[in-house]
mmJSON file of the N, C-alpha and C atoms, coordinates in Angstrom:
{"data_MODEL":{"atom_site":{
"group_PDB":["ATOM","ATOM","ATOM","ATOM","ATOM","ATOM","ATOM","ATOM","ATOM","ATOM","ATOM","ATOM","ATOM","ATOM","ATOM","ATOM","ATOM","ATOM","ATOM","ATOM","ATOM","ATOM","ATOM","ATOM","ATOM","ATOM","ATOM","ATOM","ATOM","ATOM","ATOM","ATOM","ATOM","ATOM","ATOM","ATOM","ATOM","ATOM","ATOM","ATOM","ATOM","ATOM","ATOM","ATOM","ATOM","ATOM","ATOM","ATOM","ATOM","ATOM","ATOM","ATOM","ATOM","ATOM","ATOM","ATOM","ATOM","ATOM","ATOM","ATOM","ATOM","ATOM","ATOM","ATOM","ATOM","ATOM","ATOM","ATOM","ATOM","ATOM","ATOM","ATOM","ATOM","ATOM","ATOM","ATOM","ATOM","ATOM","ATOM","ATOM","ATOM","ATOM","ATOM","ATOM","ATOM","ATOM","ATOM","ATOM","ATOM","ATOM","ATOM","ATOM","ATOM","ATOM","ATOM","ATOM","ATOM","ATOM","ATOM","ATOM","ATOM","ATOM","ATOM","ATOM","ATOM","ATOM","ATOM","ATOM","ATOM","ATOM","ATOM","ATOM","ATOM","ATOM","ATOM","ATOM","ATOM","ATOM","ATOM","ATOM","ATOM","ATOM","ATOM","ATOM","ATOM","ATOM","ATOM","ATOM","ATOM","ATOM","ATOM","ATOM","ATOM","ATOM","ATOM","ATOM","ATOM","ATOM","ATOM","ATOM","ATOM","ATOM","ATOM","ATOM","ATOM","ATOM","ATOM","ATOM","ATOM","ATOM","ATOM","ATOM","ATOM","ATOM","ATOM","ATOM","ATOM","ATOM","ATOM","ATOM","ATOM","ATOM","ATOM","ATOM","ATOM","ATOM","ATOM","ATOM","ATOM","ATOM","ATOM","ATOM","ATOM","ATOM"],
"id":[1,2,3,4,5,6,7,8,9,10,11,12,13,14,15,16,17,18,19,20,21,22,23,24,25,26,27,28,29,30,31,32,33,34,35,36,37,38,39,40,41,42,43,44,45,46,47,48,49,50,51,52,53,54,55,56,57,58,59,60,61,62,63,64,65,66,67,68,69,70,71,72,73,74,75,76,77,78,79,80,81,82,83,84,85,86,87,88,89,90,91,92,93,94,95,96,97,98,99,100,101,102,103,104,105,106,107,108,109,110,111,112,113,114,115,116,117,118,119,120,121,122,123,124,125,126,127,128,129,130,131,132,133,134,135,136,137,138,139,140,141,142,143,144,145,146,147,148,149,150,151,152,153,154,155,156,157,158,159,160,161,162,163,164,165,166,167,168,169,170,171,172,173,174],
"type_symbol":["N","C","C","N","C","C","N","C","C","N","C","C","N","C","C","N","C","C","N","C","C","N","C","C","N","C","C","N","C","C","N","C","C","N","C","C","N","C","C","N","C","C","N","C","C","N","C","C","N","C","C","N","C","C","N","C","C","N","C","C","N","C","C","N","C","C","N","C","C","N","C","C","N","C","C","N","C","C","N","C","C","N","C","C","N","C","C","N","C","C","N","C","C","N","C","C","N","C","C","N","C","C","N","C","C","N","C","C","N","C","C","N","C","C","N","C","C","N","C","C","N","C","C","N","C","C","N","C","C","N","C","C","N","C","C","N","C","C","N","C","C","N","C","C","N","C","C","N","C","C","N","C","C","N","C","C","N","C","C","N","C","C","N","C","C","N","C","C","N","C","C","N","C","C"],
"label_atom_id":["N","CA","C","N","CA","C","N","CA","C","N","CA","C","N","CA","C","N","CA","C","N","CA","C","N","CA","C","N","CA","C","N","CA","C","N","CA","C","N","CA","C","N","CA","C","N","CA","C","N","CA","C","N","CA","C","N","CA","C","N","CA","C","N","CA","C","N","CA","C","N","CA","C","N","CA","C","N","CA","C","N","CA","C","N","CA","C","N","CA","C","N","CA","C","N","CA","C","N","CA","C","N","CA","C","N","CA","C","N","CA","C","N","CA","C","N","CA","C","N","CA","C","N","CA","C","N","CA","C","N","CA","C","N","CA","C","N","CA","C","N","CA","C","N","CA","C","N","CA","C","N","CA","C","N","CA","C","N","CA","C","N","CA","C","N","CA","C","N","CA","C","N","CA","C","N","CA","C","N","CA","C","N","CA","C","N","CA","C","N","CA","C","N","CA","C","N","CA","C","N","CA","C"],
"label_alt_id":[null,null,null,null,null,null,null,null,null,null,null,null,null,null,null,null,null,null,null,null,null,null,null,null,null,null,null,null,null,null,null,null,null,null,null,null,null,null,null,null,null,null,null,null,null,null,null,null,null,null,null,null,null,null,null,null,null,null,null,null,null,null,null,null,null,null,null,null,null,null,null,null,null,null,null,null,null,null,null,null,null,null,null,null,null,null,null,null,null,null,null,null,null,null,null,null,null,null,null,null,null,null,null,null,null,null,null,null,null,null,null,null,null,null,null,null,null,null,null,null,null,null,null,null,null,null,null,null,null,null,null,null,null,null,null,null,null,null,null,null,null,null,null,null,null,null,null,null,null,null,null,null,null,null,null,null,null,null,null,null,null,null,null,null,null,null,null,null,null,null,null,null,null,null],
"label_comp_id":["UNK","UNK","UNK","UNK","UNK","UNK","UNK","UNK","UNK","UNK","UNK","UNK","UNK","UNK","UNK","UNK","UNK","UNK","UNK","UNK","UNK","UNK","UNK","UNK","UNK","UNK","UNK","UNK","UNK","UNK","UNK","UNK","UNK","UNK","UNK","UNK","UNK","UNK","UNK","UNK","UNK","UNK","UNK","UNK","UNK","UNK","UNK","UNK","UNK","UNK","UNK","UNK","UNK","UNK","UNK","UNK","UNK","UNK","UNK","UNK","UNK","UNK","UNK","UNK","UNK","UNK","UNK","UNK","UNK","UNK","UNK","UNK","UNK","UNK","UNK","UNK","UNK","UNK","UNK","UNK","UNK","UNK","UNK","UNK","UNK","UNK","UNK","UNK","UNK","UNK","UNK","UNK","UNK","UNK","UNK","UNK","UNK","UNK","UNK","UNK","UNK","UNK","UNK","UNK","UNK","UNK","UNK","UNK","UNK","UNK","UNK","UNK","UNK","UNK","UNK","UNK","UNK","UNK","UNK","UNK","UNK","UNK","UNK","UNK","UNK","UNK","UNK","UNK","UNK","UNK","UNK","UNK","UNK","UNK","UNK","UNK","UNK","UNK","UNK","UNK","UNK","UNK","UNK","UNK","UNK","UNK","UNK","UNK","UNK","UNK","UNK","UNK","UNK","UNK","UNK","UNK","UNK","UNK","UNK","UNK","UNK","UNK","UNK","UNK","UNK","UNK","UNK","UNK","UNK","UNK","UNK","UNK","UNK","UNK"],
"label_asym_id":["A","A","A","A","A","A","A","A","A","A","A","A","A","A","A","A","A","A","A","A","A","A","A","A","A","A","A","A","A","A","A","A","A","A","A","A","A","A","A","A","A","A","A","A","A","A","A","A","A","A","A","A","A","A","A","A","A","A","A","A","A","A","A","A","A","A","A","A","A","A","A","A","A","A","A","A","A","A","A","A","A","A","A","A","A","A","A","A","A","A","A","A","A","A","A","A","A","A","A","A","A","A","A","A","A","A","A","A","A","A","A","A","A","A","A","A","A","A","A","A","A","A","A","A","A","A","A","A","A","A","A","A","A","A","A","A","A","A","A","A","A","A","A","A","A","A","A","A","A","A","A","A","A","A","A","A","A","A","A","A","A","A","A","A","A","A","A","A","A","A","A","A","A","A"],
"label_entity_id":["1","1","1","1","1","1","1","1","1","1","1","1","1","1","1","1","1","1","1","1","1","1","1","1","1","1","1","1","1","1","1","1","1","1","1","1","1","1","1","1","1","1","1","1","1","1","1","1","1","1","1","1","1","1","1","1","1","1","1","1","1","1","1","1","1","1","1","1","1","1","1","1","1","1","1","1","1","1","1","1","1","1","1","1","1","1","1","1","1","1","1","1","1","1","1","1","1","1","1","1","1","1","1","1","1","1","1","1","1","1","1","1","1","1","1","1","1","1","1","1","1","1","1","1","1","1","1","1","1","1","1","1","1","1","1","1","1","1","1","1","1","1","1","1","1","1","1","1","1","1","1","1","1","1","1","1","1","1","1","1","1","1","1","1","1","1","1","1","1","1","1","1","1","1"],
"label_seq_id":[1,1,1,2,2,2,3,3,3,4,4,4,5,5,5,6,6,6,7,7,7,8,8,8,9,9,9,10,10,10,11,11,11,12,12,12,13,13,13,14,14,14,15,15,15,16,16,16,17,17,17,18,18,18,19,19,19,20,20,20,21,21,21,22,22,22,23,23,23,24,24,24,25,25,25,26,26,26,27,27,27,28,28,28,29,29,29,30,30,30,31,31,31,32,32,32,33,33,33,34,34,34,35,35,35,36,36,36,37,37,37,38,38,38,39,39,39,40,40,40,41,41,41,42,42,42,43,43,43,44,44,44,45,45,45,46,46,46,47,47,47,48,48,48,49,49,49,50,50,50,51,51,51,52,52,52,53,53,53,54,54,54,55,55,55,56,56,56,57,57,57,58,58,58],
"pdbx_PDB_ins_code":[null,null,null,null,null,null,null,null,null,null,null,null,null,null,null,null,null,null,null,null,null,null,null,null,null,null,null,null,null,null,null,null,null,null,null,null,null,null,null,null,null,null,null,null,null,null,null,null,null,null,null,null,null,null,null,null,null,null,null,null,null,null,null,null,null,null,null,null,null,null,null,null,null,null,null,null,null,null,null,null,null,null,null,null,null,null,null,null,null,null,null,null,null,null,null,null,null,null,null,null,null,null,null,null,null,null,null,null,null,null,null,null,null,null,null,null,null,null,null,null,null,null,null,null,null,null,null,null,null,null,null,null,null,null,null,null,null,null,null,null,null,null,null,null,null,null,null,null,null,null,null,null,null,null,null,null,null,null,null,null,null,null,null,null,null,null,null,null,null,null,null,null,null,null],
"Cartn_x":[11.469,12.871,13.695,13.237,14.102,14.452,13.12,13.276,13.954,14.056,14.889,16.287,16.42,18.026,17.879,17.513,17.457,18.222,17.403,17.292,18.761,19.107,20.36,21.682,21.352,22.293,22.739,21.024,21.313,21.667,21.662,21.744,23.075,24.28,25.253,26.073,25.822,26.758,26.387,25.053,25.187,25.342,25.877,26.084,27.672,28.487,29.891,29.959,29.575,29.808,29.095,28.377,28.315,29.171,29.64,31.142,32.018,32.33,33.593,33.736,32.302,32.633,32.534,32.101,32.429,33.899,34.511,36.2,36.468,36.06,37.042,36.675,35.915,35.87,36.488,36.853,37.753,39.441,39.572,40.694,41.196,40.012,40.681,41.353,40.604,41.29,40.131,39.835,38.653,38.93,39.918,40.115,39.599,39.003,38.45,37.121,36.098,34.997,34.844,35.745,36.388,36.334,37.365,38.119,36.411,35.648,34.052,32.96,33.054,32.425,32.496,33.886,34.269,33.83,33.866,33.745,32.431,31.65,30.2,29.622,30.079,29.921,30.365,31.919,32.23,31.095,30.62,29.498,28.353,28.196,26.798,26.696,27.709,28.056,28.029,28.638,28.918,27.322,26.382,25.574,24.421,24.689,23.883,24.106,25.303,25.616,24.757,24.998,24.321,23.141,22.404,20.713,20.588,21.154,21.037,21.301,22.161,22.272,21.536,20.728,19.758,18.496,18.52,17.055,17.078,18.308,18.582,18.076,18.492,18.309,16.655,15.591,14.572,13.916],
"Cartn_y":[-112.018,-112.087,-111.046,-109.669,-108.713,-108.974,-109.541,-110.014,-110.795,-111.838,-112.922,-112.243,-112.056,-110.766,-109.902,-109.002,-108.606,-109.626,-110.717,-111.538,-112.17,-112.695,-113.198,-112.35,-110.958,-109.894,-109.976,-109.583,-109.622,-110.256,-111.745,-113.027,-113.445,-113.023,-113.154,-112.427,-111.071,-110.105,-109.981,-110.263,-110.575,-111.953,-112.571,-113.835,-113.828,-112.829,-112.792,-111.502,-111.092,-109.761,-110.834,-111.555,-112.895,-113.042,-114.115,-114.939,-114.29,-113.032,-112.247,-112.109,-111.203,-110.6,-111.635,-113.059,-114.197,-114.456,-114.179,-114.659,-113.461,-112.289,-111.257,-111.287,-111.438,-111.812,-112.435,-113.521,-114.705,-114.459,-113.931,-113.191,-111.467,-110.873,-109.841,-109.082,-108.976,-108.859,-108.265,-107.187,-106.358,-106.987,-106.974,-107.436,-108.641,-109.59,-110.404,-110.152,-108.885,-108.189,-107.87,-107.089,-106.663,-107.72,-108.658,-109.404,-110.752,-111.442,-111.7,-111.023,-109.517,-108.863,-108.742,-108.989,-108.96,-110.094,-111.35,-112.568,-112.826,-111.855,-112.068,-111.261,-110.051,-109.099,-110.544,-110.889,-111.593,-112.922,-113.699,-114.917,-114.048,-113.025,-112.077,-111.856,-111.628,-111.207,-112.842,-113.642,-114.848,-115.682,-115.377,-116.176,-115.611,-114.256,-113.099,-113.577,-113.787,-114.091,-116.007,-116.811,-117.679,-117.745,-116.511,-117.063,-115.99,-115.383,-113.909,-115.595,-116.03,-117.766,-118.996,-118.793,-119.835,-119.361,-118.064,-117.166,-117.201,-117.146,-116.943,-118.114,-119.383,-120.408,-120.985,-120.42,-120.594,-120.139],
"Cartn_z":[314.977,314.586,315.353,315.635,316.165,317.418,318.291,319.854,319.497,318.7,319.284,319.143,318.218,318.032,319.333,319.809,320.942,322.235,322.242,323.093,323.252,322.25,321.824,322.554,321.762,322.829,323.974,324.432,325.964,326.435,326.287,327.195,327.211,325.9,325.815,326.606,326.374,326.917,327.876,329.2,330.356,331.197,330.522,331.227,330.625,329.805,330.017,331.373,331.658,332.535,334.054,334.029,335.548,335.563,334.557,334.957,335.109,334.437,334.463,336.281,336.446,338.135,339.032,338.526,339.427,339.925,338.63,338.577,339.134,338.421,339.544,340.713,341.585,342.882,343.598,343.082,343.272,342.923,341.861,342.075,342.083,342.757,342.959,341.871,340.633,339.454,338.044,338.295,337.672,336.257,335.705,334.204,333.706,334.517,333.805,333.859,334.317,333.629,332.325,332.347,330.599,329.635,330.353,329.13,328.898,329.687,329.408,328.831,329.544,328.042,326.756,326.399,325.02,324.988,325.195,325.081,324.726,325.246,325.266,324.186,323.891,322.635,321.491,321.126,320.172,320.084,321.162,320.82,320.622,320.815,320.589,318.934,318.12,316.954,316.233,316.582,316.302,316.03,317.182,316.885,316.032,315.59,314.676,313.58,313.168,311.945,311.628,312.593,312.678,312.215,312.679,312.668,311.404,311.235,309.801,308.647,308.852,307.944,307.948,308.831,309.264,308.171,308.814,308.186,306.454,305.636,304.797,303.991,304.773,303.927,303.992,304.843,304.774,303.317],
"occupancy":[1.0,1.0,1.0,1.0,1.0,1.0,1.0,1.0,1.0,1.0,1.0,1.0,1.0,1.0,1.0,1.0,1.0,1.0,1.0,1.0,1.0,1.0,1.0,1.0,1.0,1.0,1.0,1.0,1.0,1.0,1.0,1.0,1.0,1.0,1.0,1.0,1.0,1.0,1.0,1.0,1.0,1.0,1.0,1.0,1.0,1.0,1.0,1.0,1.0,1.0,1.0,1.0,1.0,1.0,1.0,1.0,1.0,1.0,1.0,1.0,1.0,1.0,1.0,1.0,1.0,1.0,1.0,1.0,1.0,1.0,1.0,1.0,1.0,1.0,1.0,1.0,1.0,1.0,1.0,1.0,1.0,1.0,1.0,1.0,1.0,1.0,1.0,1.0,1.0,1.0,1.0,1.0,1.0,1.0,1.0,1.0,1.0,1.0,1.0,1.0,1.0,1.0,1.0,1.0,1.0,1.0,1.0,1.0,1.0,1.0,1.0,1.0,1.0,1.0,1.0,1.0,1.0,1.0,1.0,1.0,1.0,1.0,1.0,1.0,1.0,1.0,1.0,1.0,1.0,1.0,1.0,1.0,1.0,1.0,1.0,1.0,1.0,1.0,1.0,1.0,1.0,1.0,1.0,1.0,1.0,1.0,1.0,1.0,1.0,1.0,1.0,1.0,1.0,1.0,1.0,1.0,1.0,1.0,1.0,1.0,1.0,1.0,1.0,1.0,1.0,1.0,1.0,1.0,1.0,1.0,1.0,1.0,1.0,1.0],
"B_iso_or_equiv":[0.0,0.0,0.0,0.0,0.0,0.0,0.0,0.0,0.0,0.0,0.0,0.0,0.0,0.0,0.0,0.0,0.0,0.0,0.0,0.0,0.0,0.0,0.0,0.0,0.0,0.0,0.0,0.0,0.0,0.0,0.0,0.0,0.0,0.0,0.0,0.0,0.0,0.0,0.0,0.0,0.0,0.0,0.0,0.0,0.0,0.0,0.0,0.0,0.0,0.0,0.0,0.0,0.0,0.0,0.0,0.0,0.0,0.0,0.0,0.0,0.0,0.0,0.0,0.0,0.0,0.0,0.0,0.0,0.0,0.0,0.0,0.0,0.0,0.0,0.0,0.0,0.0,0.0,0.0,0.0,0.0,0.0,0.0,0.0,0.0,0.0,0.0,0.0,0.0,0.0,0.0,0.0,0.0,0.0,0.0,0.0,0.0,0.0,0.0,0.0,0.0,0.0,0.0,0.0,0.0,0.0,0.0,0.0,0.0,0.0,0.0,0.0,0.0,0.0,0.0,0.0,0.0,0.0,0.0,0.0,0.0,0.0,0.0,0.0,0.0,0.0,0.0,0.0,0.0,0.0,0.0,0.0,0.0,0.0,0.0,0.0,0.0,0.0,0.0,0.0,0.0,0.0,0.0,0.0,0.0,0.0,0.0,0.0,0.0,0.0,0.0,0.0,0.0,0.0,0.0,0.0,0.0,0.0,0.0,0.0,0.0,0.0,0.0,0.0,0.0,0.0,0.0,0.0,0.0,0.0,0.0,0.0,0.0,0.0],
"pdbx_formal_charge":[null,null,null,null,null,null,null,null,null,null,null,null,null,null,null,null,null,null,null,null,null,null,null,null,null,null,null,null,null,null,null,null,null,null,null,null,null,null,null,null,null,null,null,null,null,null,null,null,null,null,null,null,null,null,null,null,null,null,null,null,null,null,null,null,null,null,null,null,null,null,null,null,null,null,null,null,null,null,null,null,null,null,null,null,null,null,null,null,null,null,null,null,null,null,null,null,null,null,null,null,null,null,null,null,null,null,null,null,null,null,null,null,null,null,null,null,null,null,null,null,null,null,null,null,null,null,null,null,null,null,null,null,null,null,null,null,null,null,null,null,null,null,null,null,null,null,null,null,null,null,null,null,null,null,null,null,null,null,null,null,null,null,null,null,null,null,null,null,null,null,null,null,null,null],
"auth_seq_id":[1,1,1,2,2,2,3,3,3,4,4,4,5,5,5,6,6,6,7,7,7,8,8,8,9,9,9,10,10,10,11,11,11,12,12,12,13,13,13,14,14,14,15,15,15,16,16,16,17,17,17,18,18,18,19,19,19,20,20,20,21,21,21,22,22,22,23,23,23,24,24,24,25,25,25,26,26,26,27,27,27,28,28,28,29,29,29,30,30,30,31,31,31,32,32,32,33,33,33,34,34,34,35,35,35,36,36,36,37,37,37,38,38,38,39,39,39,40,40,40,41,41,41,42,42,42,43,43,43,44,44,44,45,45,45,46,46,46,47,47,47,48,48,48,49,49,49,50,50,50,51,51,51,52,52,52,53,53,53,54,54,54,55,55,55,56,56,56,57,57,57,58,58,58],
"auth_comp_id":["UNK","UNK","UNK","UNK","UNK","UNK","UNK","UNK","UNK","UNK","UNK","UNK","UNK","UNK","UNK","UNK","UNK","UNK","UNK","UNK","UNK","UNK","UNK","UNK","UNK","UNK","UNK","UNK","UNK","UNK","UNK","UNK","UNK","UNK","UNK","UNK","UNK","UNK","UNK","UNK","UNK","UNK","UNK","UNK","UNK","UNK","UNK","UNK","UNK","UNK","UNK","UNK","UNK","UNK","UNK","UNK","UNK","UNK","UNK","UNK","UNK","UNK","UNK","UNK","UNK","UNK","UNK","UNK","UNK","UNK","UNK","UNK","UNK","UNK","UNK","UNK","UNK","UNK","UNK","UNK","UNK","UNK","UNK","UNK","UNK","UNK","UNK","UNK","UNK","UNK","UNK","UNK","UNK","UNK","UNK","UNK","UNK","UNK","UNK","UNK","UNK","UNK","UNK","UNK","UNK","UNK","UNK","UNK","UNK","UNK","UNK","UNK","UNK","UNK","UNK","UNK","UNK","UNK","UNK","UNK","UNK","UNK","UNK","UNK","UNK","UNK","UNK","UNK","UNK","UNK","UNK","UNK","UNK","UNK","UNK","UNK","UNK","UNK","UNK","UNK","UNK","UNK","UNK","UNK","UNK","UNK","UNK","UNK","UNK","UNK","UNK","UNK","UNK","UNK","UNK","UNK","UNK","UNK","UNK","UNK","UNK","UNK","UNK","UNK","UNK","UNK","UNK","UNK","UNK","UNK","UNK","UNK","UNK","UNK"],
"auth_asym_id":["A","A","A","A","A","A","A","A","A","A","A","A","A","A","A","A","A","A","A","A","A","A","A","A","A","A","A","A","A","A","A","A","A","A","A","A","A","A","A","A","A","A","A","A","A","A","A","A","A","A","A","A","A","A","A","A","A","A","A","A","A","A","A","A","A","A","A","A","A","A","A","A","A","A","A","A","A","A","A","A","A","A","A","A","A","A","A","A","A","A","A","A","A","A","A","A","A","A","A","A","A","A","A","A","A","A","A","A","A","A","A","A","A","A","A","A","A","A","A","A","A","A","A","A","A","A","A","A","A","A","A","A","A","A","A","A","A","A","A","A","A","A","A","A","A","A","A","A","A","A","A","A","A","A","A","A","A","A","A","A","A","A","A","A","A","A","A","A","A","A","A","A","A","A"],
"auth_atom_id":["N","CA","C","N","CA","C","N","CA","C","N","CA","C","N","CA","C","N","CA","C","N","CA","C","N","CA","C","N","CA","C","N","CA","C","N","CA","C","N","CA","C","N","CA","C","N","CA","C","N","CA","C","N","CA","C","N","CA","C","N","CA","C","N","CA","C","N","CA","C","N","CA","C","N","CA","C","N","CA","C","N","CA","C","N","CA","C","N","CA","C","N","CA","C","N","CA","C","N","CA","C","N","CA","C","N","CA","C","N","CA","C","N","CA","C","N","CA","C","N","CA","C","N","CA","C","N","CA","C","N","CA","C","N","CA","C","N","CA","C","N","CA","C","N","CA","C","N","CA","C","N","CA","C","N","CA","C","N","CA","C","N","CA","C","N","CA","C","N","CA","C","N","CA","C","N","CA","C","N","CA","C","N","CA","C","N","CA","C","N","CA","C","N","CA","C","N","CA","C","N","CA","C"],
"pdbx_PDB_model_num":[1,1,1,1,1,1,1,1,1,1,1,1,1,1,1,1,1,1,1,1,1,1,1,1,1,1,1,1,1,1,1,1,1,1,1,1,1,1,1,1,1,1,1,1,1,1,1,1,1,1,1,1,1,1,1,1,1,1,1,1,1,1,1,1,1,1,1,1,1,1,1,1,1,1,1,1,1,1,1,1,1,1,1,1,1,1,1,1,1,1,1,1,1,1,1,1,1,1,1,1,1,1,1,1,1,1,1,1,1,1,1,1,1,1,1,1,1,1,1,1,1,1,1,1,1,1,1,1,1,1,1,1,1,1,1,1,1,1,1,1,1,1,1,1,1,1,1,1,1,1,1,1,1,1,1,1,1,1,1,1,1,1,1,1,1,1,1,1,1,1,1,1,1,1]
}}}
């Protein structure tokens, strides 16, 4: 259960910080690093609560 929580983390909040520096590359525009990390923290939190509700109802 913890790895997969672990897992969940990581995979979120680095695959918003890819796309972010994909786009900023493309536009020359550091802020959309930022603004995908959050993106990736908030579905990181989002899908915790998910499986903390999944687990519950077992």
């Amino acid at each position: 259960m913890l790895r997969d929580i672990a897992f969940e983390f990581f995979i979120m909040i680095a695959l918003g910080i890819f796309i972010g520096y994909i786009i900023a590359e493309y536009t020359d525009n550091n802020l959309w690093i930022v603004v995908f990390l959050l993106f990736g923290i908030f579905c990181a939190f989002g899908r915790l609560f998910k499986m903390i509700k999944e687990y519950e109802k077992r």
